[in-house]
C-alpha positions, 0 to 999 in steps of 0.5 A: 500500500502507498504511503500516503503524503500527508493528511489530508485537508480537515475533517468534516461532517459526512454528506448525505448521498442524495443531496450530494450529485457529485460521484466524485469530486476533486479539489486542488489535488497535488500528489507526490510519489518517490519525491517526484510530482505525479498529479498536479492540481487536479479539479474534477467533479463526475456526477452520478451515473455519468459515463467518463473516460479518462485518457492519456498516454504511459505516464500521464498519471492515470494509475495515480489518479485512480489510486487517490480515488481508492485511497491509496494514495494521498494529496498533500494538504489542503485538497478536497476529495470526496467519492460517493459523497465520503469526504477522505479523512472523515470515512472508513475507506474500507467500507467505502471500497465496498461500494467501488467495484475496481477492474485493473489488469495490475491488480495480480501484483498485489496477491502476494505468495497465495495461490487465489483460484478464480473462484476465491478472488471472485468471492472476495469481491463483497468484501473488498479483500484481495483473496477470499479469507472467509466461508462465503454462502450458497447464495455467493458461491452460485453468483460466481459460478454464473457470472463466471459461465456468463464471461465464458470463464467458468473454465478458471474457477479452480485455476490460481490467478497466477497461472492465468493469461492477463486477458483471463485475470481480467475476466475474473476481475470483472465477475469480482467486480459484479459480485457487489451491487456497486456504485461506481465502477473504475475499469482501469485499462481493462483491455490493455493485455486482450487480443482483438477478439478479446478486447471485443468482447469485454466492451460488448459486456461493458456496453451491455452493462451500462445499458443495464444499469444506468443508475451505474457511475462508469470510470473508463482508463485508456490510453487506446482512442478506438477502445472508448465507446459511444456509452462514454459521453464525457471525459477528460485527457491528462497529460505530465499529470495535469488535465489538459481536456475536460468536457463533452465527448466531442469536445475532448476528442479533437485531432487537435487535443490528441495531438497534444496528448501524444505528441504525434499528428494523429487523425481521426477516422469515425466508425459506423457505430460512433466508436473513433479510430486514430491513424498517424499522419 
């Protein structure tokens, strides 16, 4: 875990959730890892049940940004983050985890020396834990085994996670995540390490679930433009660690921001589906 930088700005009473529209909202957020700057000045507010993506390319802080929203890395003070409308440092983040169903292909390099099978870090999903440390019921036990076969990976239910490909470790992350009846969902690169037919068929389940569950906040991590589906209708571009675009879809996916995200003269070529392709020249 991240050792956090400092405390964060003062405590405050709670929130309640229904007056609250933000899902998420940062204010003036500076973060510091290694004695080097990774985040700096963040400003960013996504309401309930929005579909955001965040953009950028290697190092532009998107794996920062989204350890801060899990708590495991910390601004310095004086900034303002609240998730779920829990203000950090006036909650128990433990129990906020619960409520934020976490898909990230990285997420294996924290199981440490167990042996997690598929069907022990799906079951772990209620309770937020990396590993399954408890007896789970029937009930838990037969949503697994059916998310599993929905994902077409009941296959790696006795299989250890560290014998899996990345595309199926990612699999299981995903019915991990479904497990909960989450609030917020952060599919951190989710696609990064799948094949063209792999990467495929997860945005087809990530599109079927958003059409299910509109009520469902969606954080969307990439650095592939043809990844971000038409179901994300907003978002924002980082890059050095500062948010250089932020807005509407259209707004934020121009040739010209692209090219300043990447520093490559990219083109934009329009599928039939509203999806966005990129070619350099």
């Amino acid at each position: 875990m991240l050792i956090p930088v400092c405390r964060p700005a003062a405590i405050v009473t709670n929130r309640n959730d229904k007056q609250n529209m933000n899902c998420i909202n940062v204010q003036g957020a500076h973060v510091y890892l290694g004695g080097r700057e990774i985040l700096k000045g963040i400003n960013w507010q996504v309401k309930r049940g929005e579909r955001y993506f965040v953009l950028g390319a290697n190092g532009a802080g998107k794996t920062t940004l989204v350890r801060m929203l899990m708590g495991y890395a910390w601004p310095v003070f004086g900034a303002v983050v609240e998730v779920l409308g829990r203000r950090f440092g006036a909650v128990n983040l433990q129990e906020l985890r619960k409520k934020i169903a976490w898909v990230s292909p990285l997420m294996h390099q924290w199981l440490g020396d167990r042996e997690w099978t598929g069907r022990q870090m799906v079951l772990s999903g209620p309770d937020a834990t990396i590993g399954l440390f408890r007896d789970p019921t029937e009930q838990e036990e037969a949503q697994a085994v059916n998310l599993m076969r929905s994902l077409r990976a009941e296959h790696l239910m006795e299989r250890p996670v560290s014998a899996m490909s990345s595309g199926e470790q990612v699999k299981v992350l995903i019915a991990r995540a479904l497990m909960t009846n989450p609030e917020l969902m952060i599919l951190d690169e989710p696609s990064v390490f799948l094949d063209i037919a792999g990467r495929e068929f997860l945005l087809n389940t990530i599109a079927d679930m958003a059409a299910a569950r509109p009520e469902l906040t969606l954080i969307f991590i990439t650095q592939r433009i043809e990844d971000i589906l038409p179901t994300f209708d907003r978002g924002m571009i980082l890059k050095d660690g500062q948010i250089i675009s932020n807005g509407s879809r259209d707004q934020v996916l121009t040739e010209s921001n692209l090219r300043q995200a990447f520093d490559l003269p990219i083109r934009l070529i329009h599928g039939s589906q509203g999806r966005l392709w990129s070619v350099i020249g």
